[in-house]
C-alpha positions as CSV (number, residue, x, y, z in Angstrom):
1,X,2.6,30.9,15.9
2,X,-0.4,28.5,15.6
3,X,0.8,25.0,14.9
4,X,-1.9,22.9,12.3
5,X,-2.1,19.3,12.6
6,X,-3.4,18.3,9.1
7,X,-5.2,15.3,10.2
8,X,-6.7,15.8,13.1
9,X,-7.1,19.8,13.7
10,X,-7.0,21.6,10.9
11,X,-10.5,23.1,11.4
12,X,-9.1,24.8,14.8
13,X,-6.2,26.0,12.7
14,X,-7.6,27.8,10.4
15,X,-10.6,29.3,12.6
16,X,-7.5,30.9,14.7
17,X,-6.0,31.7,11.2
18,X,-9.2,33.8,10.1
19,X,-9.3,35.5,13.8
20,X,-6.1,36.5,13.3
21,X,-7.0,38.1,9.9
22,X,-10.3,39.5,11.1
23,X,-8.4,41.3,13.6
24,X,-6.1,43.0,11.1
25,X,-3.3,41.4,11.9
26,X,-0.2,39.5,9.9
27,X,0.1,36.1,9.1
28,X,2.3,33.6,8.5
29,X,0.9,30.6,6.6
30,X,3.2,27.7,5.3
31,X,0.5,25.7,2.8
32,X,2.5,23.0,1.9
33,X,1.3,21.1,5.3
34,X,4.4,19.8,6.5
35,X,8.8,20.2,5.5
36,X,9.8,18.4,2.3
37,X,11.3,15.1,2.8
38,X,13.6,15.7,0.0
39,X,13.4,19.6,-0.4
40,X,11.4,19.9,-3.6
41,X,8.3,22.2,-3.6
42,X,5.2,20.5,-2.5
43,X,1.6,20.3,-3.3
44,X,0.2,24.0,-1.4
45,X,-2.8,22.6,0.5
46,X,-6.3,24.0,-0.8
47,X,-7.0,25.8,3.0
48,X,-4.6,28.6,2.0
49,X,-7.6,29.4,0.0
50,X,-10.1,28.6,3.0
51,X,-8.2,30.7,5.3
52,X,-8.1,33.6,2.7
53,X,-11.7,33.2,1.0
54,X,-13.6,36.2,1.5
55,X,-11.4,38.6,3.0
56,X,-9.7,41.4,1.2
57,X,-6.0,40.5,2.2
58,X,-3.2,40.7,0.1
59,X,-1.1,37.0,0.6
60,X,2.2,37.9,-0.4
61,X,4.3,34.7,-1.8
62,X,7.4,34.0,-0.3
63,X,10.3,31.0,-1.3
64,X,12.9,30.7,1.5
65,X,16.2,29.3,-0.3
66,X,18.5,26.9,1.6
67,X,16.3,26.1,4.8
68,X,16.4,22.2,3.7
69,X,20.2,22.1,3.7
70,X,20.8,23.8,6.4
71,X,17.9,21.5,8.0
72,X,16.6,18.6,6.5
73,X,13.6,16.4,7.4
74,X,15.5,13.8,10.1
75,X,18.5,16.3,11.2
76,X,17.7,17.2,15.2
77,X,19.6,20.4,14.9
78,X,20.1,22.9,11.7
79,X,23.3,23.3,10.8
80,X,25.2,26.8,9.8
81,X,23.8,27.7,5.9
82,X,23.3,30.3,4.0
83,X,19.2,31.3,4.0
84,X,17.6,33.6,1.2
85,X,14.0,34.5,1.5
86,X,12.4,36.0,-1.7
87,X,9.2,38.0,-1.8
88,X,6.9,37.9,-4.9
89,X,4.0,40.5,-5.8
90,X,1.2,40.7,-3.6
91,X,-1.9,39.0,-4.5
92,X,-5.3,39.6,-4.0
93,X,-7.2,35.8,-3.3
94,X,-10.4,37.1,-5.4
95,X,-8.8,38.3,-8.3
96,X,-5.7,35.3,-8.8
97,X,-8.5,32.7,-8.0
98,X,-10.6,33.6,-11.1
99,X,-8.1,32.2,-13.6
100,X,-6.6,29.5,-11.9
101,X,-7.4,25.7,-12.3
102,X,-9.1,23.5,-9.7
103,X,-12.8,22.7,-9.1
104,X,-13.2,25.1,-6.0
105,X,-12.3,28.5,-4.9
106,X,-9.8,26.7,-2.1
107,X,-8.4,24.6,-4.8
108,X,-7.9,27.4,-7.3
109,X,-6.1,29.7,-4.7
110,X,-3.6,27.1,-3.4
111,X,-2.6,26.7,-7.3
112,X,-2.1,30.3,-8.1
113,X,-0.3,30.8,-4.9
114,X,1.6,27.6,-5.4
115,X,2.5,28.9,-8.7
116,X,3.8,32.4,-7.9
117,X,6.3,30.7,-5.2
118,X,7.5,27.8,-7.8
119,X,8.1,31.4,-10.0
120,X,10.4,33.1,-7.2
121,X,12.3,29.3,-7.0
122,X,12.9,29.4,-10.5
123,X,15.5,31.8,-9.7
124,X,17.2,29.9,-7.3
125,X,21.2,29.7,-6.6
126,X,22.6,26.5,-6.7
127,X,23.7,25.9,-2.9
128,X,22.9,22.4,-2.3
Protein backbone atom coordinates (compact mmCIF):
# COMPACT_ATOMS: atom_id res chain seq x y z
CA UNK A 1 0.00 0.00 0.00
CA UNK A 2 1.49 3.50 -0.73
CA UNK A 3 -0.61 6.17 0.82
CA UNK A 4 -0.74 9.70 -1.63
CA UNK A 5 -1.17 12.82 0.08
CA UNK A 6 -2.61 15.01 -2.80
CA UNK A 7 -1.31 18.21 -1.58
CA UNK A 8 1.79 17.85 -0.49
CA UNK A 9 3.36 14.36 -1.89
CA UNK A 10 1.85 13.31 -4.69
CA UNK A 11 5.20 13.42 -6.72
CA UNK A 12 6.68 10.65 -4.16
CA UNK A 13 3.41 8.71 -4.83
CA UNK A 14 3.43 8.25 -7.99
CA UNK A 15 7.37 7.76 -8.52
CA UNK A 16 6.76 4.61 -6.01
CA UNK A 17 3.70 3.97 -8.20
CA UNK A 18 5.76 3.69 -11.58
CA UNK A 19 8.58 1.54 -9.55
CA UNK A 20 6.14 -0.65 -8.71
CA UNK A 21 5.02 -0.96 -12.43
CA UNK A 22 8.53 -1.04 -13.73
CA UNK A 23 9.12 -3.93 -11.74
CA UNK A 24 6.22 -5.90 -13.12
CA UNK A 25 4.28 -5.92 -10.43
CA UNK A 26 0.27 -5.21 -9.55
CA UNK A 27 -1.26 -2.15 -8.58
CA UNK A 28 -3.83 -0.80 -6.88
CA UNK A 29 -4.65 2.83 -7.73
CA UNK A 30 -7.82 4.64 -6.30
CA UNK A 31 -7.89 8.05 -8.72
CA UNK A 32 -10.48 9.71 -7.24
CA UNK A 33 -7.91 11.23 -4.48
CA UNK A 34 -9.78 10.81 -1.46
CA UNK A 35 -13.51 8.74 -0.17
CA UNK A 36 -16.76 10.50 -1.30
CA UNK A 37 -18.28 12.70 1.26
CA UNK A 38 -21.57 11.74 0.04
CA UNK A 39 -20.84 8.38 -1.99
CA UNK A 40 -21.31 9.66 -5.51
CA UNK A 41 -18.43 8.99 -8.06
CA UNK A 42 -15.89 11.63 -8.13
CA UNK A 43 -13.68 13.51 -10.42
CA UNK A 44 -10.66 10.52 -11.26
CA UNK A 45 -7.47 12.67 -10.80
CA UNK A 46 -5.46 13.22 -14.11
CA UNK A 47 -2.17 11.18 -12.42
CA UNK A 48 -3.85 7.92 -13.13
CA UNK A 49 -2.71 8.86 -16.48
CA UNK A 50 0.78 10.10 -15.15
CA UNK A 51 1.37 6.95 -13.34
CA UNK A 52 0.31 4.83 -16.44
CA UNK A 53 1.79 7.09 -19.40
CA UNK A 54 4.18 5.20 -21.29
CA UNK A 55 4.07 1.88 -20.02
CA UNK A 56 2.35 -0.99 -21.72
CA UNK A 57 -0.03 -2.03 -18.67
CA UNK A 58 -3.37 -2.92 -18.90
CA UNK A 59 -5.45 -0.70 -15.93
CA UNK A 60 -8.40 -2.73 -15.39
CA UNK A 61 -11.54 -0.62 -14.07
CA UNK A 62 -13.04 -1.59 -11.02
CA UNK A 63 -16.52 -0.07 -9.00
CA UNK A 64 -16.70 -1.46 -5.47
CA UNK A 65 -20.69 -1.31 -4.57
CA UNK A 66 -21.69 -0.57 -1.00
CA UNK A 67 -18.29 0.48 0.65
CA UNK A 68 -19.86 4.03 1.53
CA UNK A 69 -22.78 2.48 3.48
CA UNK A 70 -21.11 0.16 5.10
CA UNK A 71 -18.44 3.10 5.83
CA UNK A 72 -19.13 6.51 5.21
CA UNK A 73 -16.81 9.67 5.30
CA UNK A 74 -17.11 10.49 9.38
CA UNK A 75 -18.06 6.86 10.73
CA UNK A 76 -14.71 5.59 12.95
CA UNK A 77 -15.60 1.96 12.32
CA UNK A 78 -17.43 0.23 9.08
CA UNK A 79 -20.28 -1.30 9.92
CA UNK A 80 -21.60 -5.07 8.62
CA UNK A 81 -22.75 -4.47 4.55
CA UNK A 82 -22.98 -6.14 1.84
CA UNK A 83 -19.77 -5.24 -0.67
CA UNK A 84 -19.74 -5.99 -4.52
CA UNK A 85 -16.68 -5.30 -6.50
CA UNK A 86 -17.16 -5.24 -10.36
CA UNK A 87 -14.38 -5.61 -12.93
CA UNK A 88 -14.70 -3.95 -16.41
CA UNK A 89 -12.47 -4.70 -19.62
CA UNK A 90 -9.01 -4.15 -19.44
CA UNK A 91 -7.63 -1.11 -20.97
CA UNK A 92 -4.65 -0.27 -22.61
CA UNK A 93 -3.63 3.80 -21.41
CA UNK A 94 -2.31 4.40 -25.21
CA UNK A 95 -5.03 3.20 -27.04
CA UNK A 96 -8.37 4.64 -24.63
CA UNK A 97 -6.36 8.01 -24.34
CA UNK A 98 -6.52 8.70 -28.18
CA UNK A 99 -10.26 9.38 -28.11
CA UNK A 100 -10.93 10.69 -24.96
CA UNK A 101 -11.45 14.50 -24.08
CA UNK A 102 -9.10 16.60 -22.05
CA UNK A 103 -6.07 18.83 -23.18
CA UNK A 104 -3.37 16.31 -22.02
CA UNK A 105 -2.53 12.64 -22.15
CA UNK A 106 -3.03 12.68 -18.02
CA UNK A 107 -6.24 14.40 -18.48
CA UNK A 108 -7.51 12.25 -21.25
CA UNK A 109 -6.72 8.86 -19.36
CA UNK A 110 -8.35 9.86 -15.99
CA UNK A 111 -11.65 10.59 -18.29
CA UNK A 112 -11.70 7.38 -20.16
CA UNK A 113 -10.93 5.48 -17.00
CA UNK A 114 -13.37 7.56 -15.17
CA UNK A 115 -15.81 6.68 -17.69
CA UNK A 116 -15.50 2.84 -17.84
CA UNK A 117 -16.06 2.72 -13.93
CA UNK A 118 -19.23 5.34 -14.02
CA UNK A 119 -20.26 2.25 -16.90
CA UNK A 120 -19.76 -0.77 -14.32
CA UNK A 121 -21.99 1.69 -11.57
CA UNK A 122 -24.56 2.05 -14.00
CA UNK A 123 -25.52 -1.35 -13.03
CA UNK A 124 -25.64 -0.90 -9.60
CA UNK A 125 -28.20 -2.57 -6.94
CA UNK A 126 -30.08 -0.32 -4.95
CA UNK A 127 -28.62 -1.06 -1.34
CA UNK A 128 -28.46 2.25 0.26
Amino acid sequence: MIPVDPDRAAGAGLALGRLVLERGNCLVWFPEGSRSADGTLQRFLPGIGALVEGHAVPVIPVFIDGSFAAWPVGRRFPRLGRIEVRFGAPLLPNRVAEGAVGRSFDEKFAAALQAAVAALAAGRSSRG
